[in-house]
C-alpha positions as CSV (number, residue, x, y, z in Angstrom):
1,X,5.4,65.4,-12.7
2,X,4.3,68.8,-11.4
3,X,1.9,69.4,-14.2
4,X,0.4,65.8,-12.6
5,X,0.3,67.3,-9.3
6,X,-1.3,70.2,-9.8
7,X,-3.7,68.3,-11.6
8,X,-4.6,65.8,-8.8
9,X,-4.3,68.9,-6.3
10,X,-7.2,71.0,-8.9
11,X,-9.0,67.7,-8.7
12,X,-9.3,67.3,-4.9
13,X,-10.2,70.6,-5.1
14,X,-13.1,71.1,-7.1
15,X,-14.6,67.2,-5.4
16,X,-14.4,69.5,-1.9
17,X,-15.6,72.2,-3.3
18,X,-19.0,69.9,-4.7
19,X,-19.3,68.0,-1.4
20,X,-19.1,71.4,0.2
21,X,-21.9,72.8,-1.9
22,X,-23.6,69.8,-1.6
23,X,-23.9,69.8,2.3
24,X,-25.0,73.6,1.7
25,X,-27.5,73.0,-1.3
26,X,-28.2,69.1,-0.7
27,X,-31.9,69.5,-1.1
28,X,-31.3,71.2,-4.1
29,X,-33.9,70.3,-7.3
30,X,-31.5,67.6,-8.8
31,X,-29.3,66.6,-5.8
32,X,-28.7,63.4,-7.7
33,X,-27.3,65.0,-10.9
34,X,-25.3,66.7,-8.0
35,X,-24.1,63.4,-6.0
36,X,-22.6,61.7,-9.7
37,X,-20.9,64.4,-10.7
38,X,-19.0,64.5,-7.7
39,X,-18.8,59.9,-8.3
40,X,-17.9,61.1,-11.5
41,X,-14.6,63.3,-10.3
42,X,-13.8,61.1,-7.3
43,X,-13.2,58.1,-9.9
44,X,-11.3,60.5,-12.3
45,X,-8.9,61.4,-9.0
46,X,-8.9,57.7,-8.1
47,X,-7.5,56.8,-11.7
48,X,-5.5,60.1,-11.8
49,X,-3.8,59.5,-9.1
50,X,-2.9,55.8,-10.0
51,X,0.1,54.2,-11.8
52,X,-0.5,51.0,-13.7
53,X,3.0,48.3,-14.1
54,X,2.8,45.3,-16.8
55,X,5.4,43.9,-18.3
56,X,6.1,41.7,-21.2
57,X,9.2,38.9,-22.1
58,X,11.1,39.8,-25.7
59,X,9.8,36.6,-27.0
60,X,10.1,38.2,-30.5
61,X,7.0,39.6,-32.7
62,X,4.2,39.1,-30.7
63,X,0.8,36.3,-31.9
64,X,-2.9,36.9,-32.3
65,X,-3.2,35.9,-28.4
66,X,-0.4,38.6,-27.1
67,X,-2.4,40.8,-28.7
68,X,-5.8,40.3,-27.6
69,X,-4.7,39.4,-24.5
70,X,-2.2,42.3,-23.6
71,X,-1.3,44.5,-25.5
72,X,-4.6,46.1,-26.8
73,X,-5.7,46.6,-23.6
74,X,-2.1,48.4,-22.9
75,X,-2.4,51.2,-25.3
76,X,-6.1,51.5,-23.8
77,X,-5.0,51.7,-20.5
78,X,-2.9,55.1,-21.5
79,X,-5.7,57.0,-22.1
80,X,-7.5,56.2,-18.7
81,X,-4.0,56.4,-16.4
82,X,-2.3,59.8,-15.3
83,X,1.0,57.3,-14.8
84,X,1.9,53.8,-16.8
85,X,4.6,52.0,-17.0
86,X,5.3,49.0,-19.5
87,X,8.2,46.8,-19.2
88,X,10.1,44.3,-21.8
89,X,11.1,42.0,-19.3
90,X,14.3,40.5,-20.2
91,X,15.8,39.4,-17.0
92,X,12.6,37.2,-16.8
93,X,13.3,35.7,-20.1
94,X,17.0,34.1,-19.2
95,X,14.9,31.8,-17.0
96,X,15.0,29.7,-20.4
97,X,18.4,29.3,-22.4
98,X,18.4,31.9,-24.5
99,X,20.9,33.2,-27.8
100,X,22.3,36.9,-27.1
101,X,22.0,37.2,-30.6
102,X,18.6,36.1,-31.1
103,X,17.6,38.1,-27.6
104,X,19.0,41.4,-28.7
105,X,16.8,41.0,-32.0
106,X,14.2,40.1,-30.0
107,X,14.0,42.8,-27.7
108,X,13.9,45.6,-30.4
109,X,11.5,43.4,-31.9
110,X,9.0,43.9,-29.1
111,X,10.1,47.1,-28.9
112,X,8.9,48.0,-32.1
113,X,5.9,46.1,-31.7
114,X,4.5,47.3,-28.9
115,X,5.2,51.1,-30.7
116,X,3.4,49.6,-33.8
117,X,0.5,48.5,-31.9
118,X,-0.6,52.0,-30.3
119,X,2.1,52.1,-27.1
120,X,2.7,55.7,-27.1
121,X,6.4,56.7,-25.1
122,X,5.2,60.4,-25.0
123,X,1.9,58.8,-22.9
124,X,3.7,56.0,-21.2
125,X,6.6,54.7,-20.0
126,X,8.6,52.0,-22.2
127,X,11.5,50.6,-20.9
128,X,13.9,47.4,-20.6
129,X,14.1,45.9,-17.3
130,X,18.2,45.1,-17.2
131,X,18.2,48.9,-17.9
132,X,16.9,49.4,-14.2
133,X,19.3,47.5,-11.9
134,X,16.6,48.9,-9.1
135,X,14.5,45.8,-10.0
136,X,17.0,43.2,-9.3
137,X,18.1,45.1,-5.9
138,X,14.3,45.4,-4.6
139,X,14.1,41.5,-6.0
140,X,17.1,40.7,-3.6
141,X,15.2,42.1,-0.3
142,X,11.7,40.8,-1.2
143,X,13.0,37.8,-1.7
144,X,14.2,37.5,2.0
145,X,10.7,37.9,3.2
146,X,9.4,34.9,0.5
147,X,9.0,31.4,1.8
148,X,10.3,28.7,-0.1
149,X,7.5,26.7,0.1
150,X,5.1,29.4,-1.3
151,X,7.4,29.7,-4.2
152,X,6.9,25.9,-5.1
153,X,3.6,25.8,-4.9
154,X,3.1,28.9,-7.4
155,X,1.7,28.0,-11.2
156,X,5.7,29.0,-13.1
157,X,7.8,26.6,-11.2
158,X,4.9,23.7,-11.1
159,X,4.7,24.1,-14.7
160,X,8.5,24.7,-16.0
161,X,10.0,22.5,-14.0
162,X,8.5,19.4,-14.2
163,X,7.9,16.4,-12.7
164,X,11.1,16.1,-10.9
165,X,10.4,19.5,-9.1
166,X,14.1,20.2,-10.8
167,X,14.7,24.0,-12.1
168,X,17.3,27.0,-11.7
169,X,17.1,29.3,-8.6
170,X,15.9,32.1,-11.4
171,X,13.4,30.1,-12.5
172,X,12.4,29.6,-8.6
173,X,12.6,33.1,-8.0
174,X,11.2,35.0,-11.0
175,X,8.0,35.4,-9.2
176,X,9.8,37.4,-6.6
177,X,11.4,39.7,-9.5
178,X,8.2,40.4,-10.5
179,X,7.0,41.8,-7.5
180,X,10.0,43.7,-7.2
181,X,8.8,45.3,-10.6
182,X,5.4,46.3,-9.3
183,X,6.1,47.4,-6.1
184,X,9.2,49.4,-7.5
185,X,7.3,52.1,-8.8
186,X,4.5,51.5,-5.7
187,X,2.0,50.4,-8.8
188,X,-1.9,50.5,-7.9
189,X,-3.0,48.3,-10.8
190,X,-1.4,45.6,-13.0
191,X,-3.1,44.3,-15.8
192,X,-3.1,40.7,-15.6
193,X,-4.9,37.3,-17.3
194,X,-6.7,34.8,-15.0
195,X,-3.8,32.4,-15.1
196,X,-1.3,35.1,-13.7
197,X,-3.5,36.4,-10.8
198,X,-1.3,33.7,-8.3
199,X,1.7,35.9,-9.5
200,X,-0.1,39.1,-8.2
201,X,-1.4,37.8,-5.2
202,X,2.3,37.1,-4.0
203,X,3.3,40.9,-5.0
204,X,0.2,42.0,-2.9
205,X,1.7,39.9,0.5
206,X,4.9,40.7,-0.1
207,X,3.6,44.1,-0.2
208,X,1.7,43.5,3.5
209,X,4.7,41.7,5.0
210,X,7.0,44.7,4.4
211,X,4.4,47.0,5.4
212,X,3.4,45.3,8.8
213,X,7.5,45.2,9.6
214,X,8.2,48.8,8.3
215,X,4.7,51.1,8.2
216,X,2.8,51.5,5.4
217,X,4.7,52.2,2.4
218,X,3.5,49.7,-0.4
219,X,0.2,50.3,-2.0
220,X,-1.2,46.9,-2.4
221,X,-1.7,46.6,-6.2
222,X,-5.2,45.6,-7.0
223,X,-5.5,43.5,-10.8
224,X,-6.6,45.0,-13.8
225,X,-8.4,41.7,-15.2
226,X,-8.4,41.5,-19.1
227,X,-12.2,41.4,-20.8
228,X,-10.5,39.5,-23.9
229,X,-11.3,35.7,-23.3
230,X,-8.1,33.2,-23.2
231,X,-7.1,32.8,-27.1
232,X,-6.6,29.4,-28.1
233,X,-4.5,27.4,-30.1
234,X,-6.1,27.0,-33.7
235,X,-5.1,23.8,-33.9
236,X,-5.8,23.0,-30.4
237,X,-8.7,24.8,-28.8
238,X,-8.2,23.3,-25.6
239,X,-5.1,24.6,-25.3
240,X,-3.8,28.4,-25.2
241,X,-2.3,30.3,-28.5
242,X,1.8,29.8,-27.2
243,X,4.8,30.9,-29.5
244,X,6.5,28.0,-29.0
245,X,4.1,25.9,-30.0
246,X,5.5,23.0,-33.0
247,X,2.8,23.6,-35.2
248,X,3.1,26.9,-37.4
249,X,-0.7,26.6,-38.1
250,X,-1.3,26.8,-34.5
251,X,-0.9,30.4,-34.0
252,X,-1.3,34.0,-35.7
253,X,1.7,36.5,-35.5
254,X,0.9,40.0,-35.9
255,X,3.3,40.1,-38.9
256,X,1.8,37.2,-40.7
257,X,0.5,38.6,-44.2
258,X,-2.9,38.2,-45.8
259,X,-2.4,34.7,-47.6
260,X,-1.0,33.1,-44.1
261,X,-3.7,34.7,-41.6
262,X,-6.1,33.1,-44.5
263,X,-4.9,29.5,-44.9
264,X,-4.0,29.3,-40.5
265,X,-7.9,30.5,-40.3
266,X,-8.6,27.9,-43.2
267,X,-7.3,25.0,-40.9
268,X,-8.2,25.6,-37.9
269,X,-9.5,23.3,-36.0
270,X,-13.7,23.5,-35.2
271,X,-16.6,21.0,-35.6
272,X,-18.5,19.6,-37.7
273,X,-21.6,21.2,-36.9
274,X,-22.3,23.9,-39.5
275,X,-23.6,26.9,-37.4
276,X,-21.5,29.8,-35.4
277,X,-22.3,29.9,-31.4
278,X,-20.5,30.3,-28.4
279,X,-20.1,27.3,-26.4
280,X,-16.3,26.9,-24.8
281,X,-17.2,23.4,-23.3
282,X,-19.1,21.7,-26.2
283,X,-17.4,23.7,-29.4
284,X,-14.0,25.0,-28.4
285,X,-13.1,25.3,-32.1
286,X,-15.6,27.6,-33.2
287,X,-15.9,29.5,-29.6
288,X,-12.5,30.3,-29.8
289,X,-13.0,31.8,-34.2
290,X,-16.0,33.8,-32.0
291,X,-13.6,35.1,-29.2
292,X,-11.0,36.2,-31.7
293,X,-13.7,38.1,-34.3
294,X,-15.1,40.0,-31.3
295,X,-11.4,41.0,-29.8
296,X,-10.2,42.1,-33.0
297,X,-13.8,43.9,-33.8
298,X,-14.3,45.7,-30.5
299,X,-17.9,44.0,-30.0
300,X,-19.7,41.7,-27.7
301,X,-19.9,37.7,-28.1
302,X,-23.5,38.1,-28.7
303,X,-22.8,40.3,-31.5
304,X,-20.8,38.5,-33.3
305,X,-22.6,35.4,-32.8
306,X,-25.7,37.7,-33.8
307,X,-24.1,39.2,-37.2
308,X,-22.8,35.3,-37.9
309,X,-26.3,34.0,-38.7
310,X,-26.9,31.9,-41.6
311,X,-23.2,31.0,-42.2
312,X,-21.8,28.0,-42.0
313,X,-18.1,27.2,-40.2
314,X,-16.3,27.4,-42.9
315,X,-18.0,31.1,-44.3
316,X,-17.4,31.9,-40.7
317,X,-13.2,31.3,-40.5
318,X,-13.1,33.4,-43.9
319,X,-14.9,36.6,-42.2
320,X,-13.2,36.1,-39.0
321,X,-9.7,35.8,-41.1
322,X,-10.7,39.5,-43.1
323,X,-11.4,41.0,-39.3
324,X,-7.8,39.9,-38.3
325,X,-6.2,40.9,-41.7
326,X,-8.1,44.3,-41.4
327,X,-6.6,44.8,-38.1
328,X,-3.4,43.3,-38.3
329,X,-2.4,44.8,-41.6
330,X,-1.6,48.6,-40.8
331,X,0.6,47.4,-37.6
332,X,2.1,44.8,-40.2
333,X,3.5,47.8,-42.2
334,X,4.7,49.7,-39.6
335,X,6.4,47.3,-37.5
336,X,8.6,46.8,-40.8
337,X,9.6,50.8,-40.7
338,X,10.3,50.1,-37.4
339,X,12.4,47.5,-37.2
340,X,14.3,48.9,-40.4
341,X,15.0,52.0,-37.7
342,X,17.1,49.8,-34.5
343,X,18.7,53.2,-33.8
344,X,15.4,54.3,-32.9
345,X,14.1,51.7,-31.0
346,X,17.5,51.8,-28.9
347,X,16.6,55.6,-28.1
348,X,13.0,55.0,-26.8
349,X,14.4,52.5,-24.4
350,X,17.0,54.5,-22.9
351,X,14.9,57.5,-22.7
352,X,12.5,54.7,-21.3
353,X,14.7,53.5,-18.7
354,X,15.7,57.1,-17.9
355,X,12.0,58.1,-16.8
356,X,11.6,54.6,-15.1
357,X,15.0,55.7,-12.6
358,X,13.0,59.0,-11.7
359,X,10.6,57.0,-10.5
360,X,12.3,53.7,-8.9
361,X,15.4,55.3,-7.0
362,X,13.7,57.5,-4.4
363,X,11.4,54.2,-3.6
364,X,14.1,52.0,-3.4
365,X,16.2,54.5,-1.3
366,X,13.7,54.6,0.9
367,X,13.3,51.2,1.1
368,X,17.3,51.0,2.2
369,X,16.4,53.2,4.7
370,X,13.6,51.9,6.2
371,X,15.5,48.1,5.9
372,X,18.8,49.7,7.6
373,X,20.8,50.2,4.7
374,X,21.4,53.8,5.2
């Protein structure tokens, strides 16, 4: 934490020290050269000085769609943040019935996922949300600013609790626990998918309430929205790629091997017109084979639409199969040392949790004072 304030603090520094020189020498030859480089530094401080928040349920090994969706853009995200946190989110998770059994396995499962896929504890913080009993205190108090009707109308309950409007009070409530995670650690950015931004949006006024009743305290987290188009079902383009889905064909797991990615890819669902474009309204099927290939490629729609010329769908699935394999396969193998390792895993979320308290109990003490509490 020092070595991250003397960098902001050498940052500031040298950005006064060009604004200075650039009121002295502003008619300088190349005063625009000048003017970006100090753009250039004022954006490094802005994301130096950040701290991104995301978290993720222990819904087991994570699918194609995680993936794309998340967690690539996680282990990204630690290279251009000075302070991130990631969270496996288990409190969230009992909103369903779940087996301890199978939730214990599940957790490390994660765990060792997100460590497979690129999530580095030495450049961010990994942690398990029970582990912090912060979040659930901060979830208490927010949740006596939060209406009841605002919580009804959000997308979770609509959706999970069905016609009849029937559900637990943590089912009700989960949205509120999730602000209490981002505004624990006074996060700047959370990465977040179009059909989550609702869920942000009430962390961001729960954020202004307690600021308008207390002084400004919260930053109001701005959203980090994914590039990665919405992966779809393979055997339902319409609808998203979901682990609990009934069909196994429906969806890829990152630990599928070679001969299932193949055959999943072999029958999913496109058209029967024999040419690769990108069209989500009119050819779901083969615009969601396109969206996959250029997530798991690193290139543009137009690229891969551009490389895919002259072959037909079913040429198509078989390439965009090998770009999944190609990627999947390394994380494949090391999920398996991992998991073989629960020892491990256990470790990297208690150091986790330990560098998460650093951070959470002199915000939420402050927060006790400011409410009364102390």
């Amino acid at each position: 934490m020092a070595l991250h304030m003397y960098n902001v603090r050498r940052i500031r520094g040298v950005i006064q020290n060009l604004k200075a020189a650039k009121r002295t020498f502003g008619t300088g030859p190349e005063p625009e050269k000048q003017e970006k480089r100090v753009m250039d530094l004022e954006e490094t401080f802005h994301i130096a000085g950040s701290r991104v928040f995301s978290g993720i349920q222990p819904t087991g090994i994570p699918h194609l769609g995680n993936y794309l969706g998340a967690i690539k853009s996680w282990v990204t995200l630690q290279e251009q943040y000075s302070c991130v946190l990631y969270s496996i989110v288990d409190l969230h998770s009992i909103t369903l019935p779940q087996d301890p059994a199978a939730l214990r396995q599940n957790i490390l499962d994660m765990t060792a996922s997100l460590l497979a896929c690129g999530i580095d504890p030495e450049r961010s913080i990994l942690f398990q949300q029970s582990q912090v009993s912060e979040h659930t205190e901060l979830g208490w108090i927010l949740g006596c600013f939060t209406s009841m009707p605002r919580l009804r109308h959000l997308p979770q309950w609509k959706m999970k609790s069905g016609k009849k409007n029937e559900g637990s009070v943590g089912l009700l409530t989960y949205p509120v626990l999730q602000s209490a995670d981002i505004l624990l650690y006074k996060s700047t950015h959370v990465p977040v998918g179009e059909d989550q931004v609702q869920h942000l949006e009430l962390a961001q006024d729960t954020a202004r309430i307690f600021n308008y009743k207390y002084g400004d305290f919260f930053p109001v987290p701005k959203p980090l929205l994914s590039e990665t188009r919405k992966i779809k079902s393979l055997r339902d383009p319409t609808a998203k790629m979901s682990k609990s889905d009934p069909q196994k064909m429906a969806s890829v797991n990152i630990t599928d091997t070679p001969d299932d990615v193949i055959l999943k890819f072999r029958k999913a669902m496109t058209d029967f017109t024999s040419e690769v474009t990108f069209d989500p309204d009119r050819r779901p099927g083969v615009s969601n084979m396109v969206a996959i290939h250029a997530g798991v490629s690193g290139v543009t729609v137009d690229e891969v639409v551009h490389q895919s010329k002259g072959l037909d769908t079913a040429q198509y699935k078989q390439v965009v199969a090998d770009a999944v394999i190609q990627t999947f396969s390394p994380i494949r193998e090391e999920i398996e040392r991992l998991r073989a390792d629960p020892g491990y895993l256990k470790e990297v979320l208690s150091q986790g949790a330990e560098k998460a308290k650093e951070l959470a109990i002199p915000v939420y003490h402050d927060v006790r004072r400011l409410i009364g509490f102390c």
